[in-house]
C-alpha positions as a Python dict, from the first residue, in 0.01 Angstrom:
ca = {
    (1, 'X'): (0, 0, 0),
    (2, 'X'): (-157, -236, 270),
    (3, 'X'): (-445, -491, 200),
    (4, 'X'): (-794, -444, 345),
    (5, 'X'): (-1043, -746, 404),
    (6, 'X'): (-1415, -646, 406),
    (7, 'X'): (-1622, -897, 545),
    (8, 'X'): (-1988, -836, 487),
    (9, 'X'): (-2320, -1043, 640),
    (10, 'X'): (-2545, -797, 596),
    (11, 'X'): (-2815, -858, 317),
    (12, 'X'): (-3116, -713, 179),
    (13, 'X'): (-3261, -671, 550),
    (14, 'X'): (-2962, -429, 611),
    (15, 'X'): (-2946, -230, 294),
    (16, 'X'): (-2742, 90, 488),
    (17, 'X'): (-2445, -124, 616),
    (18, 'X'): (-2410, -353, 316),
    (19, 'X'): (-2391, -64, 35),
    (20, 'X'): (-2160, 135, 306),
    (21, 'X'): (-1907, -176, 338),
    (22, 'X'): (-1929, -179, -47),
    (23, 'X'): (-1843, 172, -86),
    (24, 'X'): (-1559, 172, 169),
    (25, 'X'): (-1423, -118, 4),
    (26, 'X'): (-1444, 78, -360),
    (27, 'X'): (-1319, 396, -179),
    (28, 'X'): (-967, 175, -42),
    (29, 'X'): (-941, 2, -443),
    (30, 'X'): (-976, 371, -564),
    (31, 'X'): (-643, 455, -315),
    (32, 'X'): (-451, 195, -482),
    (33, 'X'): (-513, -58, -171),
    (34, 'X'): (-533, -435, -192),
    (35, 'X'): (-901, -486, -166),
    (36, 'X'): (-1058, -805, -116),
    (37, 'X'): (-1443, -871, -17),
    (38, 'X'): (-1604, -1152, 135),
    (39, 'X'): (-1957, -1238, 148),
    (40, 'X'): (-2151, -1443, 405),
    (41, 'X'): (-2445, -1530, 512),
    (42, 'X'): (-2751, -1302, 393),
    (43, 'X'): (-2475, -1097, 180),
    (44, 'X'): (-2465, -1377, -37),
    (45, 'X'): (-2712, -1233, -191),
    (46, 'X'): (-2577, -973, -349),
    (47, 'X'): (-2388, -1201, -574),
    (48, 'X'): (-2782, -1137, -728),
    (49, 'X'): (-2696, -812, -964),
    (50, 'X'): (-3079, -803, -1051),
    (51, 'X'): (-3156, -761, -648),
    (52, 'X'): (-2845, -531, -635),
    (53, 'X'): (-2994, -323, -879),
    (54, 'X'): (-3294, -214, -657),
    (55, 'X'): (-3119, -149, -381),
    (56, 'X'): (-3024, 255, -335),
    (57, 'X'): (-2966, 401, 24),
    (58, 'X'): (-3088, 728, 158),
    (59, 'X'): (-2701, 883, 97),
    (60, 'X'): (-2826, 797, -296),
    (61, 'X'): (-2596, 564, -313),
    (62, 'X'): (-2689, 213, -529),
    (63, 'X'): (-2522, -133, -437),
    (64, 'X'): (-2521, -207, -815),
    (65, 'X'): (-2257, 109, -839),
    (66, 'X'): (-2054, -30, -615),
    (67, 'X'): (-2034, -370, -749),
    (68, 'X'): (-1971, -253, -1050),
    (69, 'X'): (-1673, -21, -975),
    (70, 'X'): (-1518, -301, -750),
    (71, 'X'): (-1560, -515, -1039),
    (72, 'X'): (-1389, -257, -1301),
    (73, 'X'): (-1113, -222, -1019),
    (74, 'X'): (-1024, -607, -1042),
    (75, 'X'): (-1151, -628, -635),
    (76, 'X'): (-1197, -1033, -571),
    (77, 'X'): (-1543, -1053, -445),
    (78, 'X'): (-1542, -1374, -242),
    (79, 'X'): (-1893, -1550, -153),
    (80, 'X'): (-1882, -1810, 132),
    (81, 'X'): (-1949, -2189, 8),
    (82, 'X'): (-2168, -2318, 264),
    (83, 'X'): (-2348, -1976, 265),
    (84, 'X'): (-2413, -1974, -51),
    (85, 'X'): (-2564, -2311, -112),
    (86, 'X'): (-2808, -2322, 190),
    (87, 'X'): (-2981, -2046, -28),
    (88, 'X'): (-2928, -2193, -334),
    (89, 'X'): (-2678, -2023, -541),
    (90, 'X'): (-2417, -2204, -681),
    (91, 'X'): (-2056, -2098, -858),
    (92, 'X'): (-2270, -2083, -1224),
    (93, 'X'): (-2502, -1854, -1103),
    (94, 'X'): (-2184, -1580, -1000),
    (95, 'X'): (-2145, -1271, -1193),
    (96, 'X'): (-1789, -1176, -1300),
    (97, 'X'): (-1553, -1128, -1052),
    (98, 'X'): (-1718, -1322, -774),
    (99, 'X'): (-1599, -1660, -690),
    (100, 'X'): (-1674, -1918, -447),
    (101, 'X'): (-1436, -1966, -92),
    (102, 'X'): (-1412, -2111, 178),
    (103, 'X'): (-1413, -2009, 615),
    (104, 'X'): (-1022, -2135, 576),
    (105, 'X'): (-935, -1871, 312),
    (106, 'X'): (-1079, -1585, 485),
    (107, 'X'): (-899, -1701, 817),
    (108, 'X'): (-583, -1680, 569),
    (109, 'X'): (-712, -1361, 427),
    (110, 'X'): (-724, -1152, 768),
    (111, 'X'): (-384, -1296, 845),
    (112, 'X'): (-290, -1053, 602),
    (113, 'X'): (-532, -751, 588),
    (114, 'X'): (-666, -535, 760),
    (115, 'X'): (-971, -625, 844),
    (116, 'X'): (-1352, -433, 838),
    (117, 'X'): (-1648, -639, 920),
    (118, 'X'): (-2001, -522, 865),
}
């Protein structure tokens, strides 16, 4: 199986793309891929389930299914440090299965993976 790398920027002012790269992402766990996902910049955000919750694309599709699946499929959901505390969220206010990283372990990461970016 090969790895895959989704790194997502796109926040609530992109709801199409980020609940897409989510769904791509739970579609490659499904296939038995390595699936990691990292979050940065306004897609920090979705490290929010209560804002993920309201979010449902014209496909019907709803970020909070896909962040649940890739949760139930053990996918590490990675949200950028800096990121992250320019808007205030820290590691205590992550959900299960999201974790704080760094720019130097998603450099490491796509040495890997294959790598989407939305």
């Amino acid at each position: 199986m090969s790895k895959f790398l989704f790194v997502l920027s796109r926040g609530p002012e992109d709801t199409t793309r980020a609940v897409r790269a989510m769904f791509l992402a739970k579609v490659a766990a499904g296939k038995g891929h390595e699936v990691t996902v990292f979050l940065l910049d306004e897609a920090v955000y979705w490290a929010n389930l209560g804002m993920a919750e309201k979010v449902r694309i014209p496909t019907g599709d709803a970020m909070i299914d896909q962040i649940r699946e890739l949760q139930d499929k053990g996918v590490k959901l990675l949200v950028c440090k800096p990121c992250a505390e320019a808007r205030l969220i820290g590691a205590d206010d992550l959900p299960a299965g999201f974790e704080i990283s760094t720019a130097s372990v998603l450099i490491d990461l796509a040495v890997e993976a294959k790598v989407f970016s939305f």
